[in-house]
C-alpha positions in Angstrom: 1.0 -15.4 13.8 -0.8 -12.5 13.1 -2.2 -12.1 9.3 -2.4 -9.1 7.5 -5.2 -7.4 6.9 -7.4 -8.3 3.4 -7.5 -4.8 2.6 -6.7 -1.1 3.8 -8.2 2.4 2.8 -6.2 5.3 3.2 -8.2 8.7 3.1 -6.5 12.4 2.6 -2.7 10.8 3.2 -0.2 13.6 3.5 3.0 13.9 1.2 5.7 13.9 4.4 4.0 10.2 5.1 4.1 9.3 1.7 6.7 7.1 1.7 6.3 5.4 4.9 3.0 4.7 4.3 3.8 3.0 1.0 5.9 0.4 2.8 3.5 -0.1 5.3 1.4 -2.0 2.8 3.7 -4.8 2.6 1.8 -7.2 4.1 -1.9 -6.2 2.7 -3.4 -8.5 -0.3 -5.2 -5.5 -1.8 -4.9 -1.9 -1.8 -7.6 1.0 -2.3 -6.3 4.6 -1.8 -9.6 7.5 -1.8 -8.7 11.1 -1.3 -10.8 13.7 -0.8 -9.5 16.3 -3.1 -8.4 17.9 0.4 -4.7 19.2 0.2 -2.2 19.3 -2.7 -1.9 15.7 -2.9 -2.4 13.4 -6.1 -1.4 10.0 -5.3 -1.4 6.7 -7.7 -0.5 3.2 -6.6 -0.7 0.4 -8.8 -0.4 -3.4 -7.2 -0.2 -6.6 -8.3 -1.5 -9.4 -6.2 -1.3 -12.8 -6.1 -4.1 -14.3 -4.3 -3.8 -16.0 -0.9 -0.6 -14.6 -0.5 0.1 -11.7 2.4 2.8 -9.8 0.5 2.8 -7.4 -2.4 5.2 -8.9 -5.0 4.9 -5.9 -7.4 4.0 -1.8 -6.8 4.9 1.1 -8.1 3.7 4.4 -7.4 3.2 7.8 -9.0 3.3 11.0 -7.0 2.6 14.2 -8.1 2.7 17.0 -5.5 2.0 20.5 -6.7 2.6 23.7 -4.6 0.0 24.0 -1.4 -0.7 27.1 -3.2 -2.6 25.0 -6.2 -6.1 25.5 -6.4 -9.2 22.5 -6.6 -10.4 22.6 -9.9 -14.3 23.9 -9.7 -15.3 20.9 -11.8 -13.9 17.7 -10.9 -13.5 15.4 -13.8 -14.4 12.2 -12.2 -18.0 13.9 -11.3 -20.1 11.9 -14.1 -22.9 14.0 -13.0 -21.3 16.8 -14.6 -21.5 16.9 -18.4 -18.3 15.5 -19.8 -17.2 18.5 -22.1 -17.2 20.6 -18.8 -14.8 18.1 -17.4 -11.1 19.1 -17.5 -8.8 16.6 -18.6 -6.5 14.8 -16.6 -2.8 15.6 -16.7 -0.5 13.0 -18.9 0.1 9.6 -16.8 3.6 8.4 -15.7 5.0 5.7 -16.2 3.2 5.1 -19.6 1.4 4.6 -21.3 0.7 7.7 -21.8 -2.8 7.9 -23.7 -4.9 11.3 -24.5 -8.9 11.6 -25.1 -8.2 11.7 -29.3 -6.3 8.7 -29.4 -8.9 6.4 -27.2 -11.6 7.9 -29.6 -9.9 7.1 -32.5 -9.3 3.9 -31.6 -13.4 3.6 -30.7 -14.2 4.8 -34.2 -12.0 1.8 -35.9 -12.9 -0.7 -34.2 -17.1 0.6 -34.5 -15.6 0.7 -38.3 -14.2 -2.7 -39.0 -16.5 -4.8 -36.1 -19.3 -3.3 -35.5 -20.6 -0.9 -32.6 -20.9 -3.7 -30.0 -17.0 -4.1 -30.3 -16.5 -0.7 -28.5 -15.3 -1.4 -25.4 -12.7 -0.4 -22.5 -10.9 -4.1 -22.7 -11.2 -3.7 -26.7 -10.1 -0.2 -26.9 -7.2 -0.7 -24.2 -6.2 -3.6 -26.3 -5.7 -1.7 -29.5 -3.8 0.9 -28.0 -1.3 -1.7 -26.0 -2.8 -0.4 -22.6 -4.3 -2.1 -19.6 -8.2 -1.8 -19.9 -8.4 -0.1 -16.0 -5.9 2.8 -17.5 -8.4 4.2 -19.8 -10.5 5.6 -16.6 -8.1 8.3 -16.4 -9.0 10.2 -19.1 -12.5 8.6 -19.3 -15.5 7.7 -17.0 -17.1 4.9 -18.4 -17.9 3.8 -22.1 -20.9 6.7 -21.9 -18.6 9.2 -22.2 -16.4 7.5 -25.3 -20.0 7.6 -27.0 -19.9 11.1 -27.1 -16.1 11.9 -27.9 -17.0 9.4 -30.8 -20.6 11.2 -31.7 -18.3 14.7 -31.7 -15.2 13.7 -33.6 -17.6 12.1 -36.3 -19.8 15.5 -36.4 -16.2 17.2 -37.3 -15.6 15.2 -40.4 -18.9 16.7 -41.7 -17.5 19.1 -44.5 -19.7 22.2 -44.1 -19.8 24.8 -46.5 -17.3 27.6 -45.6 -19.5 30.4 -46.9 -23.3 30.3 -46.9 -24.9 31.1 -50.3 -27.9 33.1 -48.3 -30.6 31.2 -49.6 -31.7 28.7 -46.6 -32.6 25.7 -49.0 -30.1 25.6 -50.6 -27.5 25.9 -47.4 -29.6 23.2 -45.6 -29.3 20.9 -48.6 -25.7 21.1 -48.7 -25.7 20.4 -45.5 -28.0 17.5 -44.8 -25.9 16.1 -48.0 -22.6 16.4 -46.5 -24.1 14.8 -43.6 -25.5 11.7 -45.1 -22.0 11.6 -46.6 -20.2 11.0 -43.4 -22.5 8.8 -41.6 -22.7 6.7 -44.3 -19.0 6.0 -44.0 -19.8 5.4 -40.5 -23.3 4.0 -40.3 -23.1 3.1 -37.1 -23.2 6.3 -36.3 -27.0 6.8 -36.1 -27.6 3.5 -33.7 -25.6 5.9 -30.8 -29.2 8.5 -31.0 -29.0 11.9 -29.5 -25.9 12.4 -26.9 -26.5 14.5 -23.9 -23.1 16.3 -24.7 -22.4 19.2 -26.8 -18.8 19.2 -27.9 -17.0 21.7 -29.6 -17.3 20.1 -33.1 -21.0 19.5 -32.3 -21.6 22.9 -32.0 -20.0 24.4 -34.6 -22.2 22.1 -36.7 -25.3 23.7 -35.1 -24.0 27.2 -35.5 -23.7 26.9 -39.1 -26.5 24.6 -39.8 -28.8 27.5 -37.4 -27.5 30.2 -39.7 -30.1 30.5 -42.6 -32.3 29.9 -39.8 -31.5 32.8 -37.3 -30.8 35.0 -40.9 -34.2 34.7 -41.4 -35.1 36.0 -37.6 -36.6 32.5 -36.6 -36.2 32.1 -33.0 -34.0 29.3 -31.0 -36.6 26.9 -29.9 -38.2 26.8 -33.3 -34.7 26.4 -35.2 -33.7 23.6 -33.0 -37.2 21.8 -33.7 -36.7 22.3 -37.6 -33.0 20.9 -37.5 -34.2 17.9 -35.3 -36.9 17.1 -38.0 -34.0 17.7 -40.7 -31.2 15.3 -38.9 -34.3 12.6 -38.1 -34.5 12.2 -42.0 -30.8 12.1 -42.2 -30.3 9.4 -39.6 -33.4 7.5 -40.4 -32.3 7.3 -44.3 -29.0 5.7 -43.8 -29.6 3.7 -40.9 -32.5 2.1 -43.2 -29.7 2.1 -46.5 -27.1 0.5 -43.8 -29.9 -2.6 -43.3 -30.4 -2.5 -46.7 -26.7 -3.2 -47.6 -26.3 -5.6 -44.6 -29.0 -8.1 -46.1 -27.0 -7.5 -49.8 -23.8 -8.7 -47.7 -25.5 -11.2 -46.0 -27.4 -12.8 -49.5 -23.0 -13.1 -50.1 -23.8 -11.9 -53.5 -21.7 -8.7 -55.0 -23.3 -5.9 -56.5 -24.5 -7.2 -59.9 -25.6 -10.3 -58.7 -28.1 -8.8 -56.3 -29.1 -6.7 -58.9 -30.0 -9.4 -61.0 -31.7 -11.2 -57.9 -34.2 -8.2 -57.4 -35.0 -7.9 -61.1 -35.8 -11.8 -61.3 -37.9 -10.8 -58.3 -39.7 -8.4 -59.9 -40.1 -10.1 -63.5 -41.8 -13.1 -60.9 -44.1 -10.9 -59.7 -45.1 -9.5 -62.2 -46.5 -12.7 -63.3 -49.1 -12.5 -60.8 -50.0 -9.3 -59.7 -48.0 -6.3 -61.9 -49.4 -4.0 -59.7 -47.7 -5.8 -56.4 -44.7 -6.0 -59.3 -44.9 -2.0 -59.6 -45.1 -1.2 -55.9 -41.9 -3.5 -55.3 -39.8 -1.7 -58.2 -40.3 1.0 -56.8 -40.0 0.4 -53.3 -36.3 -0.8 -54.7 -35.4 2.7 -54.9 -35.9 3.9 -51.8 -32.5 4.1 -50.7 -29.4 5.5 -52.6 -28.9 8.9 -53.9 -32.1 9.0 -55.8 -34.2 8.1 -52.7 -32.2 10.2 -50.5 -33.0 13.5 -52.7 -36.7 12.6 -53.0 -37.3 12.5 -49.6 -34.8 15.7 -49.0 -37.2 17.8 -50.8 -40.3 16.1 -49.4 -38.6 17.4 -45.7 -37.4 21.0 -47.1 -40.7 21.6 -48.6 -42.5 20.8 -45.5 -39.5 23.6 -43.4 -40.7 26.4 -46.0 -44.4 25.4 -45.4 -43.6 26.4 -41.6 -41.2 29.1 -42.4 -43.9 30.8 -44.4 -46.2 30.7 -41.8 -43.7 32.3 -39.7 -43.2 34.9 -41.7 -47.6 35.3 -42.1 -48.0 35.7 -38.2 -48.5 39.1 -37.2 -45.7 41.0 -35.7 -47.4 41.5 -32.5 -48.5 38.1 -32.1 -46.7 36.3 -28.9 -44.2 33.4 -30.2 -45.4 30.1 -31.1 -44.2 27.3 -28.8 -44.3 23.7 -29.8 -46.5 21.5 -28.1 -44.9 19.9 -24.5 -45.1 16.1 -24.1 
């Protein structure tokens, strides 16, 4: 007897075959359908197998076939070359689950929230959401592209001010502020480093974070440069605040008791060396808001420093680049 074949790939099938084509597979242990994105044809088939065994016990199949008048959309979204915001999204699923992009990012964000950043992932994520981990790559390429739906929906939770004051320091303050806000609640936020994306919530942030900038005639490349030295503070602060509270909840003392610990610490030291003792008490403060503000100013001092020299160049002289690596 004759045994089926291991496997079969069906390129560009055409919707009049559909169906007999389907149960032709009877007999074949696994299935991979390709198409070409030739023709009006969307075709899904889902199998389950059980090994050694030359027929399919399970299949079920989702057809979609749109008029032959439909158009290829010009960016395919399962071209991970392209940048994902450019990517259309999928239409809906059937049979369900039915999922969308916000409710797999959402479900990223909790579980980065309550277990960590290393708990993102498709089986994880799938899991939360009562879906089977391969259905997520319809709406998403791979865990790359939930970074930056997570980066962008995190951006958007940043409360910026709804009207600028005018005055650049004190717009970039309220900003930088409201961002330390939002990535402490989330300070895992700053171990996911500059996406390659730029997602609608992302660049509002930039818009209005660029404003006192551009009000003030300073070109693009030089506003982008000032902002990136800005959000390096930002990111560096709490990510060095989040491993500062990390070893508090690792010590397993609360609050007051690590208080207490550090001041023992300190009282020690002093013993010694009360200049070592100095240094350390002091050192105790860089994080929290008082640290924070410190080093706010230190930054926004050294932004009007270059502003000011901006502002001194003569009009005819050609635009200042920053130096290439």
């Amino acid at each position: 007897m004759r045994s089926a074949p291991s496997s079969i790939v069906v390129q560009r099938p055409s919707c009049p075959k559909l169906l007999e084509f389907a149960t032709s597979v009877a007999g074949v242990r696994h299935l991979r359908v390709t198409h070409a994105a030739v023709g009006p044809l969307s075709l899904t088939v889902h199998c389950s197998i059980i090994e050694h065994c030359s027929r399919l016990v399970h299949w079920t199949q989702a057809v979609q076939c749109p008029s032959v008048t439909a158009k290829r959309p010009e960016v395919p979204d399962n071209d991970e070359a392209t940048p994902f915001w450019l990517r259309p999204a999928r239409p809906p699923r059937r049979p369900r689950p039915n999922l969308s992009r916000e409710e797999i990012t959402r479900a990223a964000i909790e579980l980065a929230d309550g277990e960590g950043l290393e708990a993102v992932s498709m089986r994880n994520i799938a899991a939360k959401l009562g879906a089977g981990a391969t259905s997520l790559y319809w709406y998403v390429s791979s865990k790359e592209d939930i970074y930056e739906l997570m980066a962008d929906e995190l951006i958007g939770e940043i409360k910026l001010p709804k009207h600028l004051s005018g005055d650049w320091r004190v717009d970039l303050r309220a900003i930088a502020v409201a961002t330390r806000q939002t990535l402490s609640r989330h300070s895992w936020l700053p171990m996911l480093g500059i996406q390659p994306g730029f997602g609608p919530k992302t660049r509002l942030y930039a818009q209005t974070a660029s404003a006192p900038l551009t009000a003030r005639g300073v070109e693009r490349e030089e506003w982008i440069h000032i902002l990136g030295a800005l959000n390096n503070y930002i990111n560096g602060f709490v990510y060095r605040e989040s491993a500062w509270n990390r070893l508090r909840q690792q010590s397993g003392l609360d609050e007051r008791q690590w208080t207490a610990r550090l001041q023992g610490l300190v009282h020690r030291t002093a013993e010694h060396d009360e200049e070592v003792a100095a240094q350390t008490a002091d050192r105790l403060q860089l994080h929290g808001d008082y640290g924070f503000e410190f080093g706010l100013n230190i930054v926004l001092d050294g932004i009007a420093a270059r502003l000011n020299s901006l502002a001194s160049e003569p009009a005819s002289s050609p635009p200042r680049r920053s130096p290439r690596v």
